[in-house]
C-alpha positions, 0 to 999 in steps of 0.5 A: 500500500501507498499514502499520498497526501496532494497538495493542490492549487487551483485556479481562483474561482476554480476551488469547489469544480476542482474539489468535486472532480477530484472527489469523484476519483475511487484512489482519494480517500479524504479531501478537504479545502484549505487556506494558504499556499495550496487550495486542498489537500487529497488523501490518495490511498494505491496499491503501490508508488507507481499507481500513485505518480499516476493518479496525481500525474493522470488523474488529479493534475489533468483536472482543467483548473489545477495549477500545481501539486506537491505530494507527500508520501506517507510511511508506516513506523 
């Protein structure tokens, strides 16, 4: 398993399109809005690291509005 966290910024006026496109995606377990740098956060949740670059390359920043990414991968102690 893979843990993701996406930051994600998006076009202004762009915020709640983007949230429910990315909403709709099986792989995102969690997103909420933010204030700051990034608009949300996406809790993505994949078999393997590889899925993972393709969910946020493919799916997330394809979204048309979505301006830039950071991800954030998680590990298990």
């Amino acid at each position: 398993m893979a843990l993701g966290f996406v930051l994600i910024k998006v076009s202004p006026m762009r915020e709640r399109e983007v949230y429910d496109e990315i909403a709709r995606l099986k792989e995102v377990e969690e997103l909420y809005p933010l204030f700051g740098e990034y608009d949300l956060i996406a809790k993505v949740v994949v078999r393997d690291f590889e899925e993972l670059g393709d969910v946020v390359v493919n799916k997330i920043r394809s979204i048309k509005g979505v301006l830039d990414t950071k991800t954030l991968t998680g590990v298990k102690f």
